[in-house]
C-alpha positions, -999 to 999 in steps of 0.1 A, spaced: 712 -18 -62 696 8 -85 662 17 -88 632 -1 -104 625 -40 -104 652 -65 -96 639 -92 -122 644 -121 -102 613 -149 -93 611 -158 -56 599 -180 -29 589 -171 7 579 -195 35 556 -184 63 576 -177 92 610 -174 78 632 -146 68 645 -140 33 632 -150 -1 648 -179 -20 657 -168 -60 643 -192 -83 652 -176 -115 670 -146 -124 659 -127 -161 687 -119 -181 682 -86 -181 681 -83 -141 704 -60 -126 711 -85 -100 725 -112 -132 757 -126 -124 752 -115 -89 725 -140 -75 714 -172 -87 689 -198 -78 695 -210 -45 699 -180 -31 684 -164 -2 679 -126 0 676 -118 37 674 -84 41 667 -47 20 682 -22 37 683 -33 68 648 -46 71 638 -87 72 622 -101 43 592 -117 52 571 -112 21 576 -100 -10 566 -69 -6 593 -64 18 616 -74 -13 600 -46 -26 604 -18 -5 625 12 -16 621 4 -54 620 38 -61 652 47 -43 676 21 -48 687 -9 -24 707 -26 -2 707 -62 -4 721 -91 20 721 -125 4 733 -154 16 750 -173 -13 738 -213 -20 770 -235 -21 764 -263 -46 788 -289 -32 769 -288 7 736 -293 -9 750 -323 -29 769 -333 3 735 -333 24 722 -354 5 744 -385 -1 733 -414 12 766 -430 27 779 -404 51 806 -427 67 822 -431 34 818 -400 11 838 -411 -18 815 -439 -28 779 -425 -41 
C-alpha cells in the first residue's frame, strides 16, 4: 500500500481486532480492493485495535491483511427458515 491516507471510513469495537470499512472514496488507493464489509485486521504485522493503529506507517507505505465480507453468508445467516433454505 503506498504512502499517505487510505481513504476509507471505519468502525472499531472495543475489544476486537480489525476495523470494519464502511465506505471507500473513489479516489482511495485501496478502491476496487476493499469494500464495505470488510475487516482490516492487521498493518504490517501489528493488530488493529484503534484507528490509530490503521494509521501507523502512513509515511512509509503498508501492508494490509483484510479479511473479505462474502455477501451470500451474511444473507444466509439471516434467513429465517434454516431447515428449508430455498423458501424465504
Amino acid at each position: 500500500m503506498p504512502p499517505g491516507t487510505l481513504g476509507i471510513s471505519a468502525g472499531y469495537k472495543d475489544g476486537d481486532v480489525g476495523a470494519k470499512v464502511t465506505a471507500v472514496a473513489p479516489s482511495s488507493p485501496l478502491k476496487g480492493l476493499v469494500k464495505p464489509g470488510d475487516i482490516i485486521m492487521k498493518n504490517c504485522g501489528q493488530d488493529i485495535m484503534s484507528r490509530e493503529h490503521l494509521e501507523n506507517k502512513q509515511e512509509e507505505g503498508r501492508e494490509l491483511e483484510v479479511l473479505h465480507s462474502l455477501p451470500c453468508l451474511e444473507r444466509c445467516a439471516h434467513r429465517k427458515n434454516f431447515a428449508n433454505p430455498r423458501k424465504m
